[in-house]
C-alpha positions in Angstrom: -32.8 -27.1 269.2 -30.6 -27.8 272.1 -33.1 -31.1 273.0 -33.1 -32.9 269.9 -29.5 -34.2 270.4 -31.0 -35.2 274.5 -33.3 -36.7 272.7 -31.5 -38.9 269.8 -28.6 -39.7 272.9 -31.7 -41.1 274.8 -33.2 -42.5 272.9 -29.6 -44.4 271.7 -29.4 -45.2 275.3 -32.7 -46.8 275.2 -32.1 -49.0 271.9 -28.8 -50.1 273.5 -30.4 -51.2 276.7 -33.3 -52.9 275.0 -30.5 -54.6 272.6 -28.5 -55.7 275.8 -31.6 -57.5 277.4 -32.7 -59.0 274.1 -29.2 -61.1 274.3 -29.2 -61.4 277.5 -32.9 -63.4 277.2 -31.2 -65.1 273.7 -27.8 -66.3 275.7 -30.2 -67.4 278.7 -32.2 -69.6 276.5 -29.0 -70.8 274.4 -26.8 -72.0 276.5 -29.5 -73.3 279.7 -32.6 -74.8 277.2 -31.3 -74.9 273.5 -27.7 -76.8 274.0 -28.6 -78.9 277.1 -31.4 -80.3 275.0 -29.4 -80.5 271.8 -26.8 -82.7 273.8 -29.5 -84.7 274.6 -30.9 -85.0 271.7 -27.3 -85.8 270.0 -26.4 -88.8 272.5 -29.9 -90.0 272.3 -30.0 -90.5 268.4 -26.3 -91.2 268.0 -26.3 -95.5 267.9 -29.4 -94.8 265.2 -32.6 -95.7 264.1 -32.0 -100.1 265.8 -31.1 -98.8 269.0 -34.3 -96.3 269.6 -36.4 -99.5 268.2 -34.6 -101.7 270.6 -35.4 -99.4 273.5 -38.6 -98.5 273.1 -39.8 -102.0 272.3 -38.3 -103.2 275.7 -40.7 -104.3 278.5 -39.4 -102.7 281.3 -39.3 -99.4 279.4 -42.9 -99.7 277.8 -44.1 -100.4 281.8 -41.9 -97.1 282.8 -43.7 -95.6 280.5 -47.5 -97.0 281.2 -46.9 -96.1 284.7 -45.6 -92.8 283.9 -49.0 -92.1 282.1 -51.3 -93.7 285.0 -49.2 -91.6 287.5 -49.5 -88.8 285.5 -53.4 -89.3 284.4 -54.7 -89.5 287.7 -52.5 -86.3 288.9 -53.8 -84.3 286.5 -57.6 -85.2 287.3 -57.1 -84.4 290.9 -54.7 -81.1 290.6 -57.4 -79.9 287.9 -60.4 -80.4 290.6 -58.5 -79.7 293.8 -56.3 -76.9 292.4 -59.6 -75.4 290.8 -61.6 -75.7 294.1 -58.6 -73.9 296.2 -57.8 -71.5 293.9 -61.7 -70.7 294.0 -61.7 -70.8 297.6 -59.0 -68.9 298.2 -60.3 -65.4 295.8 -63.9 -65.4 296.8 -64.5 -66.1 300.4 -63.3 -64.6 303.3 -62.5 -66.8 306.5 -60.2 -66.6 309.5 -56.7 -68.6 308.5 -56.8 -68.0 304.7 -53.4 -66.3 304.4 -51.7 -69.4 306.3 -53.6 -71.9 303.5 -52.6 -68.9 300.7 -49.0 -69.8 301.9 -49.2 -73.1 302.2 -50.3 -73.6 299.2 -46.5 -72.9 297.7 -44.9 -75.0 300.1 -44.8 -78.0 297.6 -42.2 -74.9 295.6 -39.8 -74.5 299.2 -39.7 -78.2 300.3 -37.0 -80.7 298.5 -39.5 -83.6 296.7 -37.4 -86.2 298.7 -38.7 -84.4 301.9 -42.1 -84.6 300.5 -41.9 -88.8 300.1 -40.5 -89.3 303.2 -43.0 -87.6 305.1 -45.1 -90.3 302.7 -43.3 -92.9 304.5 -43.9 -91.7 307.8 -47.2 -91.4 307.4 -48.2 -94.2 305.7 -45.2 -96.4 305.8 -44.3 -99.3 308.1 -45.3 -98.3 311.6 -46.8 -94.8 310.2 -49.7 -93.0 311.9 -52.4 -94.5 308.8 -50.3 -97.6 308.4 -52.3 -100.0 310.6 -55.7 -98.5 309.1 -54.7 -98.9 305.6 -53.1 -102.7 306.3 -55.8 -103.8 308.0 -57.8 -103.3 305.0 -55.5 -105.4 302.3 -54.4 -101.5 300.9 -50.9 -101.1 300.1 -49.7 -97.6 299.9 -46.1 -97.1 300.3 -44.1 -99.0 297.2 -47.3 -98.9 295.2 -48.9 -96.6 293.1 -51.3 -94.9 296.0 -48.3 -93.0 296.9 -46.4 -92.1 294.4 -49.7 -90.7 293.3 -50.2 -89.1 295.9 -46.9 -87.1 296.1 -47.0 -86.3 292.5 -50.2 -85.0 293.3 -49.1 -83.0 296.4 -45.9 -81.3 294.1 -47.9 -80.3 291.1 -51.3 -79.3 292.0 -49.6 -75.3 292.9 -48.9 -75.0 289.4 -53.1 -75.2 288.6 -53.7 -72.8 291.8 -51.1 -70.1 291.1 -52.3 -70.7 287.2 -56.3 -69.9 287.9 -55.8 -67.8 291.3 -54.4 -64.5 289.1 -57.4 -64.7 286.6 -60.0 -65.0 289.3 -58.4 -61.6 291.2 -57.9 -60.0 287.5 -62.1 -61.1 286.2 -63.9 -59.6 289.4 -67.0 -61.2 290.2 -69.1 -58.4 287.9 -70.2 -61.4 285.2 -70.8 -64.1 288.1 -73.2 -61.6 289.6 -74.9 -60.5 286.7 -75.4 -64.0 285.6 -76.7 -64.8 289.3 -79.3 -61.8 288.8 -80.5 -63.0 285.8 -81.7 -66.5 287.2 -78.4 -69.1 286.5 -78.1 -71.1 289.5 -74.1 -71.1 291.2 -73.4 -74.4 288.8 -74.5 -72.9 285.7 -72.9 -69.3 286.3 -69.7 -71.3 287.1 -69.7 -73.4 283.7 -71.5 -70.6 281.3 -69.3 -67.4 282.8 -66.7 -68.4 285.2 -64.8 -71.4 283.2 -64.8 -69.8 279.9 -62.7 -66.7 281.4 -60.0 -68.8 283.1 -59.7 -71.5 280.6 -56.5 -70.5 279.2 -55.1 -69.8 282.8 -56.8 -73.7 283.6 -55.0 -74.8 280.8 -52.0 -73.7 281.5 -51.8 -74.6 284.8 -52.6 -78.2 283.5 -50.0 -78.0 281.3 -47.3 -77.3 283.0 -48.9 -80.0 286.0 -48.8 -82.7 283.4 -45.2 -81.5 282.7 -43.8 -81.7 286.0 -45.8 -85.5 286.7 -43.5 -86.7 284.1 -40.6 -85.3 285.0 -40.8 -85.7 288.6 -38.1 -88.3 290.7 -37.0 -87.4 294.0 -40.5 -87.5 295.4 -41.3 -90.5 293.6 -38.2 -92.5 294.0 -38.5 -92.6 298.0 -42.1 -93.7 298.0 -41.9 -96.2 295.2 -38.8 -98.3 295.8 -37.9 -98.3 292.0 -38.7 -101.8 291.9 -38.1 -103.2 288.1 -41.3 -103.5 286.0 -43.3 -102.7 288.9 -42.5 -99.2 290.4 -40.2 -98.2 288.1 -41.6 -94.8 286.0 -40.1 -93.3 283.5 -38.1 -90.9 285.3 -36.5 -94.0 287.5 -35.7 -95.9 284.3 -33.4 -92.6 283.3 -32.1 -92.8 286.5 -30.6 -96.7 286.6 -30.1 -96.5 282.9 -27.2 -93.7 283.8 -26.3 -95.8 286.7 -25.4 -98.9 284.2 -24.0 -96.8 281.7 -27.0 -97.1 279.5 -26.2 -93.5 278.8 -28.1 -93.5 275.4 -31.2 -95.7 276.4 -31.5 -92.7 279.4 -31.3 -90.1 277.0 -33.7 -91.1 274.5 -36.7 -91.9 277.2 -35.5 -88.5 278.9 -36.0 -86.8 275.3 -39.3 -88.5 275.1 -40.5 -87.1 278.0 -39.1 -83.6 277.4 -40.7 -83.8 273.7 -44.4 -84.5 275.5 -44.2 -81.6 278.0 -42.5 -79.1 274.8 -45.3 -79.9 272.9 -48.3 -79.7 274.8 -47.2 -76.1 276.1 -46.6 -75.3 272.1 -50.1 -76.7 271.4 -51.8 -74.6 274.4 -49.6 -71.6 273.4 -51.0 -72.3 269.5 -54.5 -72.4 270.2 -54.5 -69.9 272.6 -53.6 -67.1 269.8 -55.3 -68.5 266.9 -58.2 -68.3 269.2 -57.5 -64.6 269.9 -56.8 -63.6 266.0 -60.5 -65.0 266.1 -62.0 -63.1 268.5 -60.2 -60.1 267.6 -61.6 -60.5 263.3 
């Protein structure tokens, strides 16, 4: 008798701690996600319907914008293949200096983005170790797209890794080698067994690279040169917007880009459980 009030006082204890860490997650979400993006959401839609036309009709936004997506495009393509390749590398072989290229592959998550584009400049800007080979064949890297490419690339292709890495460890290689005993060659086993069970981890890790090309600045800004209508993304409009005290122009392209990256997590996110109420009826 004496253990059912232990009991009832624990088990108290444990709805007040779950109740305490439910808020906790609620105030987090509140106060750093909800009203940041509610302010800029407000300041954004506040001169009306005219002043969104009149700024998304403009030229140098609708070029911040196109090279925002070619940036962003081509990043993905590559993270997708290289991250998948790594991540691949790195779970089923063996080799002497895999835990240096395991930790190197999150250095792009230690080192500042403005670090990142100006070891860009040093190695392919003026007087850089590839500049001569690169000039010398009529490519320009530095101020062009090449390289702010190229250090999106570098920033965001972790986020695929870290994203497929887990699933490989977690799905063994039972399937591939049952697949491989039955006849399918390496490429078929790969596409048939292999891609199927880290889709959603693929996925996600594509999501959240695509999210991170369009947000990215520090990187992109050094390599670029933020030149008007030519280098200028998206993210570098926002910038000199705030700098003229275009506050509201800023804030509407920033929610644009926050609206893309929100919804292609929720559409992921979606898909993903109506495919497992599927799989699971």
């Amino acid at each position: 008798m004496s253990s059912q009030p232990a009991l009832a006082a624990g088990g108290a204890r444990q709805k007040a701690l779950r109740g305490t860490l439910i808020g906790l997650a609620l105030f987090y979400v509140v106060v750093l996600l909800v009203a940041p993006f509610a302010g800029i959401l407000w300041i954004a839609l506040k001169e009306g319907f005219s002043a969104i036309t009149e700024t998304l009709t403009r030229a140098d936004v609708k070029h911040a914008y196109y090279l925002t997506l070619v940036i962003t495009l081509i990043t993905v393509v590559l993270t997708t293949i290289f991250g998948l390749i790594t991540a691949w590398v790195l779970v089923r072989h063996r080799f002497f200096g895999r835990g240096f290229i395991n930790a190197l592959v999150d250095l792009p998550f230690a080192v500042s983005p403005v670090i990142v584009g100006l070891t860009a400049v040093i190695i392919f800007g003026r007087g850089g170790w590839f500049e001569p080979f690169f000039t010398s064949r009529g490519i320009e890297v530095i101020f062009a797209v090449p390289s702010m490419v190229l250090v999106t690339a570098f920033i965001c292709i972790p986020f695929v890794i870290r994203g497929v890495a887990p699933i490989l460890v977690e799905l063994g290689t039972d399937e591939e080698e049952a697949a491989k005993t039955l006849g399918a060659s390496p490429t078929k086993t790969f596409f048939r067994v292999t891609l199927p069970n880290i889709r959603w981890g693929l996925l996600y890790g594509i999501a959240l690279s695509t999210a991170r090309a369009l947000g990215e600045v520090g990187a992109v800004l050094i390599v670029s040169g933020s030149i008007q209508g030519q280098t200028e993304t998206a993210t570098l409009y926002i910038l000199r917007a705030l700098e003229e005290r275009q506050e509201a122009q800023g804030y509407l392209v920033a929610l644009t880009l926050a609206a893309v990256s929100i919804l292609l997590l929720l559409g992921i996110e979606f898909f993903k459980n109506k495919r497992t109420k599927e799989q699971t009826t």
